[in-house]
N, C-alpha and C positions, 0 to 999 in steps of 0.2 A: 427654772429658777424664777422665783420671784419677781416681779420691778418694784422699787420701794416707787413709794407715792409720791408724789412732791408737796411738801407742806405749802399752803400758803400764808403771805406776811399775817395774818390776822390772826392765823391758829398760830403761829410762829411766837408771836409775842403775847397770847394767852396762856399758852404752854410755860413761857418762861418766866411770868408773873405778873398773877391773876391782877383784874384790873379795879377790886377793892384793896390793894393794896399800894395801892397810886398817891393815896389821901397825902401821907408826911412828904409827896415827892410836890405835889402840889403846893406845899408848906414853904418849899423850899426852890421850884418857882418862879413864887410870890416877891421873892428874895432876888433873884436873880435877873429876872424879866423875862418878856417873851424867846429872848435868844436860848435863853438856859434852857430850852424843854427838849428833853430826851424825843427824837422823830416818833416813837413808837409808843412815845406816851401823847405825841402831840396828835397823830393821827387814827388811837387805837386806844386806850387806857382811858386818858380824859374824860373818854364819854361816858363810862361808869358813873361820873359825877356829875354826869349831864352839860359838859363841854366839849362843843363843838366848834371849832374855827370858822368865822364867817367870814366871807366876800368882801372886799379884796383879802387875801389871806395877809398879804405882805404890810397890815395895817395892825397886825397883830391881837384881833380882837374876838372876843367872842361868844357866841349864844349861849346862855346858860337857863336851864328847863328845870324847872321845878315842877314835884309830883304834890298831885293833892289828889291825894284819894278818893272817888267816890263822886270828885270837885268840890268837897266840907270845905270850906274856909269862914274863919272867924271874923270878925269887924277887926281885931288885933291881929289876924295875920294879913288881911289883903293891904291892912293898912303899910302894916312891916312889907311887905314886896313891893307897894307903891311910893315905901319913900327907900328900897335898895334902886327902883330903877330910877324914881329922880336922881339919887345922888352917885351909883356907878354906873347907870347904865343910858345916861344922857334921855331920860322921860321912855325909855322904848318900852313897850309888853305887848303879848298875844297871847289870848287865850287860844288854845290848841284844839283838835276834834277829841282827844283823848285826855280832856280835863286838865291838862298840866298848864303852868303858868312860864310863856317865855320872856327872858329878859336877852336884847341885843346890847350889842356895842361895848361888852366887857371886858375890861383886861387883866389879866392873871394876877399884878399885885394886887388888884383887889377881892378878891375869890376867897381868902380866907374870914378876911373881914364877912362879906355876903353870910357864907358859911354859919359863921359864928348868932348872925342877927338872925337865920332862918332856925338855928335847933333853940335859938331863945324862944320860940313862937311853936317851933314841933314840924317843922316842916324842913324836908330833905330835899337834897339831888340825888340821892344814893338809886341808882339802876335807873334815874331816868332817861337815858341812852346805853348806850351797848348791847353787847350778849347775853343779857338777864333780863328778867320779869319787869317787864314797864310799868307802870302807873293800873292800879287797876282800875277800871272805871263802874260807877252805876246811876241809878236812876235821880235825877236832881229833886225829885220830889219823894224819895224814901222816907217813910215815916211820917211824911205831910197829906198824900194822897190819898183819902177815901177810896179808894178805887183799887189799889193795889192791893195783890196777893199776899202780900208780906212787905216789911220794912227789911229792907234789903244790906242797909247800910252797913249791918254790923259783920253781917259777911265779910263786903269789899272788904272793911277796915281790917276784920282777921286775916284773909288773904294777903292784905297789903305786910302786915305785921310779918306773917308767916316766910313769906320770901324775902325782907330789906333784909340786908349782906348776911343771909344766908347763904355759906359758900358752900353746899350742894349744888347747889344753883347760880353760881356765880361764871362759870362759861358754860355757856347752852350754845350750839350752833350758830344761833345768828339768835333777835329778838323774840320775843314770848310776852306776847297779849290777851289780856283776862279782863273779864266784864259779867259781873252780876249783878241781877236787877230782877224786882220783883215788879216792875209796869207794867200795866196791862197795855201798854202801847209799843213795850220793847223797844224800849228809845236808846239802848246802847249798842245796836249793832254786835249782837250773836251774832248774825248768821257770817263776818268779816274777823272775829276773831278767832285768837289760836283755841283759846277755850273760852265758851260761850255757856253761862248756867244761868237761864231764864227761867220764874216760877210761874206754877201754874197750880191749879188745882187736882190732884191726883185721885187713887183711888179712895171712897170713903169721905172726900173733901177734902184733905189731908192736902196742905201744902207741899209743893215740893220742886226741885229745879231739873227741867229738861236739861239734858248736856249735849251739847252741841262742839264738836272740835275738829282744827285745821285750817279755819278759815285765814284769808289773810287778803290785799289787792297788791298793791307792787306793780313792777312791770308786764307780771305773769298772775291774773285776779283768780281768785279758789274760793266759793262759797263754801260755809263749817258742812261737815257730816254730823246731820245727826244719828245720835248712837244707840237711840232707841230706848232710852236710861233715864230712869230718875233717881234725883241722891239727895237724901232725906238732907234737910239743915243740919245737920251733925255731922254730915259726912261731904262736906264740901269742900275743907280743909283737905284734909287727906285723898278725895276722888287728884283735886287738882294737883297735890304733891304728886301724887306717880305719874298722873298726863305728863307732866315738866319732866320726872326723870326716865321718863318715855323716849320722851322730845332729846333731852340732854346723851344717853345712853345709844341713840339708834338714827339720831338726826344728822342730817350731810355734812360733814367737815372739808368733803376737798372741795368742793365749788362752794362759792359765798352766794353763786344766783340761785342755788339749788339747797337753799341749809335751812329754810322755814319748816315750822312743821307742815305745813301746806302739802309740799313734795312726800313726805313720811306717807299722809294718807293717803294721798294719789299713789304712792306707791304701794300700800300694804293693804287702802280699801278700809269700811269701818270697820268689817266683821275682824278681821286681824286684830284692827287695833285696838278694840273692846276686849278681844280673849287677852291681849298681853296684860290690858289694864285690870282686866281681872283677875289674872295670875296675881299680878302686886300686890295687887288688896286683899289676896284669900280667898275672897269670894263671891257669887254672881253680883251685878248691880239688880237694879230691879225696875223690870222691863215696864213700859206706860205709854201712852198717847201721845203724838204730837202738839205742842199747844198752835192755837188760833191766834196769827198774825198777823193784823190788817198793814192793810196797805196804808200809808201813810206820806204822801211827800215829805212832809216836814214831821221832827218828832223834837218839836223846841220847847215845846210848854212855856210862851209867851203868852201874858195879858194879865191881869190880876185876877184871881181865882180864890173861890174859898178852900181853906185848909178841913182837913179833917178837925182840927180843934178848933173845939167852938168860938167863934169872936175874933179868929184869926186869917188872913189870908196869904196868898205866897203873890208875887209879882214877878212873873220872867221876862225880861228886858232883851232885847237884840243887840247887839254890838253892831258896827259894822264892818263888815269882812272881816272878824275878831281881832282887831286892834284897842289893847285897852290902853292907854300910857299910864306911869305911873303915877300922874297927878290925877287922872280920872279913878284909880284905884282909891287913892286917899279919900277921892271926896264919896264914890261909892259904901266904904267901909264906913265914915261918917253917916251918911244915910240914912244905913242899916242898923247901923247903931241909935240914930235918931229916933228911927221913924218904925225899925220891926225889932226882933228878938237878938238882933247881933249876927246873924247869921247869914251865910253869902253860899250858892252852889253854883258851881261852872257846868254847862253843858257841853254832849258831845256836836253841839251846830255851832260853837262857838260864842255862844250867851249866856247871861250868866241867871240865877234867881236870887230875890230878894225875900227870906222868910217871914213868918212870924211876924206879919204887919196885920195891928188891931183896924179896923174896921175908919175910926177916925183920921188914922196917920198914911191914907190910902192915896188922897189927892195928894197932900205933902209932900209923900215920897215921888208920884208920878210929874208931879213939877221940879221936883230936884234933880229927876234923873235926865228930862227934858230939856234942863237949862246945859246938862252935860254932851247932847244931843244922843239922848239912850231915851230908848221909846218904849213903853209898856204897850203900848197899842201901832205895834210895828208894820207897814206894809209887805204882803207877800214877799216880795224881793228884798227886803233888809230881813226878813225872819229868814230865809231861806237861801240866800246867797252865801259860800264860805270860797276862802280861799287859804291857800297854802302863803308859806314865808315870800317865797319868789325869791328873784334873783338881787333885790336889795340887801339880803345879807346871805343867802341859801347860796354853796359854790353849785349845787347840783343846777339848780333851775335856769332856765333859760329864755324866760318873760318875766316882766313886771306882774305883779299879782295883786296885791293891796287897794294899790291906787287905782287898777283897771277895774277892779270887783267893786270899790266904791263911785267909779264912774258908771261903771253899768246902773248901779241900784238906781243915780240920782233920775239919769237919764228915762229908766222905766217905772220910778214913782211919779215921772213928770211926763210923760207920755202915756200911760196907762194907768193912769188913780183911781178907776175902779176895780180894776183887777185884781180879786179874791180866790183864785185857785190857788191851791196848793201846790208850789212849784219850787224842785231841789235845785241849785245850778251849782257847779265847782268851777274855781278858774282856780288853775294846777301850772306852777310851772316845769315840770318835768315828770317822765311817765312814774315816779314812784306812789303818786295819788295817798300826799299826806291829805290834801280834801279830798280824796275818795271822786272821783271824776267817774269813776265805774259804774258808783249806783247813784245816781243823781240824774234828775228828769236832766237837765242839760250837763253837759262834762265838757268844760274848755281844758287842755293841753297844750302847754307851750311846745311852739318851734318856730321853725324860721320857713318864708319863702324867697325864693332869688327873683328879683328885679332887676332892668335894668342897672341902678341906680347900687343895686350890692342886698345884700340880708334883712330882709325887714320881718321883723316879730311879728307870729303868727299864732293862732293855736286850729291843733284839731279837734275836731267836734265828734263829741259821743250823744247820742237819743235814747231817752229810755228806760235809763240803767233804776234801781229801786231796791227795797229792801222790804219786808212784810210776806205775805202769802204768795208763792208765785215767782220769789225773789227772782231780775234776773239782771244780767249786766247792759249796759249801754251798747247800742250796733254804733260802732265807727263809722263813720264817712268816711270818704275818698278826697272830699275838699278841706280846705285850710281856711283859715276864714282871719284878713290879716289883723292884727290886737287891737287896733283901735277903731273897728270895725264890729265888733263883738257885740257891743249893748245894740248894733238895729239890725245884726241876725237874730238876737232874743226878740227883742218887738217883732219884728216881724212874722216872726214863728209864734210867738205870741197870739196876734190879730191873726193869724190864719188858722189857730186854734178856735178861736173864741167862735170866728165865722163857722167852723165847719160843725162844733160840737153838736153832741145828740141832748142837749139838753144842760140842764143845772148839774143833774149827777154825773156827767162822764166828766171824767178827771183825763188830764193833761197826761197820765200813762196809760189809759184805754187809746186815748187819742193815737198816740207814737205807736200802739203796738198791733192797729188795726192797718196800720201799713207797712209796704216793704222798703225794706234798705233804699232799693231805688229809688220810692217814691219819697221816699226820706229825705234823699239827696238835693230835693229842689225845692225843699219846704223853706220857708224863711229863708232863700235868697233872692238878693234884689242886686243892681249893678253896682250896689257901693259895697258888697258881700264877698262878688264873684272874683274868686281868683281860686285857681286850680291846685291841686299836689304835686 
């Protein structure tokens, strides 16, 4: 005899109604206040709309994530987000690794208002949390880059079209993340998403997007398989419709640790999951070359740069540790509007670019954004530093993140100002690595160590970790390294880099990978470091 399964609360309440249909319960709410919200909308549903309750919960308030496609934003929409978070969300925003715009500190009667000012401008919540198709992301210089294979953008955007509250795809397992881009730098991180379609040059010269699928990081990291396929622009739409009801139809429902596509591969391998996808579709995909992916620490496209149109340039700007508030939003949208074409892209480092800036309007804009303290001419460690929400409104996180990530920067532009390598760091506060802690030359993780004295914030340290040819994850240490202690394990690992390199060209990931674990273990500590696991 059979044993029936045990549902768990997550498929329990997707089963009993789906989580785009939440919108009129949110209506009403609004109406009621925070008490009125049904548990399973407040812990499960919500986030269809990209609400999520933050820290302390019993404060009633909450993050709310907006999707921007591609990271396209207008002068008139950051403007519109800059004056939703002055006026409901007390100045809060972050730009996220996955292009979306977060606003903290929000309360449910104002959600619909929000709502209403974001579809006046074109821009949604719609799937930017839950079990469906997140934000899809791509290249911040699509369409602007000489250099690229193809203008990418109109893909995402179809993509993005293709899946908002389509409810095929409205309970998937757990999330599902898509990223196309036509960079030659592959600055969106294929090889970390559920589907990754990077273009490249195929046979005959013939554009075309490698598919790469399964990737994902979490507590449990999976670089994508690639499938050995290429799928002509015409057929991007449709390859990615059946991966999702791949994913949707065959993907884990009783464990929530085990429900990414990730697991699916690991389990069925690529060759499996190519024949089913090709069952879907009729018929073979069409077999190609891997493309060429350097290595890259940073893939920010900061500095001001000529555009492929003539007389134009783009300018990418570093945030720092992706904190933008809403009044820096306004006066950025102002700017852009001033000083380039109107037009604004979010990167996946956290930074954003400033388009379609004429040749004249170049120092202009680079003094406007300076007085914002946004730098077109960013050091290492502000282009390259990112951190998660942290435990300031995140219930998961378990460190401070923000203010540690902007302590570190100041500390190593002021200790190290010549230092021009190319170097990732993540300060993460808990193992689900929304900053990707996995492939970043340094990976801080929040925990605690025990002292005398009781619990004192700590993070663990990852070496290593990267993304481009070679791709591979970060080796863990054994030490902990306590939080405010963090910016002179970097300097120091820093200056023993610098001392030992083989020259100008050895990069900060030759360095780590030319040693082992162990010797890893004693790199950049000093006695104000040391403290054990």
């Amino acid at each position: 005899m059979a044993v029936a399964r045990r549902e768990n609360r997550v498929e329990r309440a997707k089963r009993e109604r789906d989580g785009l249909d939440c919108l009129a319960e949110i209506v009403r709410y609004a109406r009621g206040g925070f008490a009125s919200i049904d548990p399973d909308d407040l812990d499960v549903r919500l986030r269809w709309y990209g609400l999520y309750t933050q820290r302390p919960q019993e404060d009633g308030l909450f993050m709310l994530r907006v999707k921007v496609p591609n990271g396209t934003l207008s002068s008139e929409q950051l403007g519109t987000l800059g004056r939703l978070s002055v006026q409901y969300a007390r100045n809060a925003g972050d730009v996220t690794t996955r292009q979306d715009i977060q606003l903290h500190n929000v309360q449910i009667e104002d959600v619909p208002a929000i709502f209403e000012e974001l579809n006046r401008v074109g821009l949604t919540t719609s799937g930017a949390c839950g079990d469906i198709t997140r934000n899809v992301t791509g290249c911040p210089l699509a369409g602007i880059d000489a250099a690229e294979f193809i203008d990418a953008e109109p893909y995402a955007l179809a993509l993005h079209r293709h899946f908002l509250d389509n409810r095929e795809f409205s309970n998937l397992p757990r999330k599902f993340k898509v990223t196309v881009s036509g960079c030659t730098l592959y600055c969106t991180g294929h090889e970390i998403s559920d589907i990754g379609l990077v273009a490249l040059r195929g046979a005959g010269g013939r554009v075309a997007f490698d598919l790469w699928v399964g990737g994902g990081l979490g507590s449990k990291e999976r670089f994508a398989d690639r499938l050995g396929a290429h799928v002509a622009p015409d057929e991007v739409i449709e390859v990615a419709h059946h991966i999702c009801s791949i994913f949707r139809d065959h993907g884990n429902r009783d464990s929530r640790a085990r429900a990414r596509l990730k697991f699916l591969l690991e389990e069925w391998g690529p060759g499996r999951f190519r024949e089913e996808l090709e069952n879907r579709l009729g018929r073979k995909l069409t077999d190609g070359h891997a493309p060429y992916v350097p290595v890259t620490a940073n893939r920010a496209h900061v500095g001001i740069h000529p555009q492929k149109q003539h007389g134009l340039y783009y300018a990418g700007v570093a945030t720092k540790r992706g904190r933008l508030p809403g009044t820096d939003m306004i006066a950025v949208a102002e700017l852009a509007r001033r000083h380039g074409g109107g037009r604004v892209r979010l990167t996946t480092a956290q930074n954003f670019v400033v388009l379609d800036v004429p040749e004249s309007e170049r120092a202009q804009l680079a003094e406007g954004l300076a007085a914002l303290d946004l730098t077109v001419e960013p050091s290492t460690f502000r282009t390259g530093t990112i951190a998660c929400t942290g435990k300031q409104f995140c219930k998961l996180a378990v460190t401070e993140t923000k203010d540690r990530a902007s302590e570190l920067i100041e500390h190593l532009e002021h200790a190290l100002p010549g230092f021009d390598v190319p170097l990732r760091i993540s300060v993460t506060g808990c193992p689900n690595s929304c900053a990707h802690y996995q492939v970043c030359d340094i990976g801080f993780v929040g925990d605690f160590v025990n002292t005398p004295a009781g619990k004192r914030e700590a993070y663990r340290v990852y070496l290593g970790g990267h993304l481009g040819d070679g791709h591979a994850f970060g080796r863990e240490l054994s030490r902990k390294i306590p939080a405010e202690e963090i910016k002179f394990y970097v300097e120091s690992l820093a200056r023993t880099f610098l001392a030992r390199r083989y020259g100008a060209a050895d990069s900060f990931q030759c360095f780590i990978a030319r040693h082992t674990t162990e010797e890893l273990e004693s790199l950049g500590v000093t006695e104000e470091t040391e403290v054990t696991a």
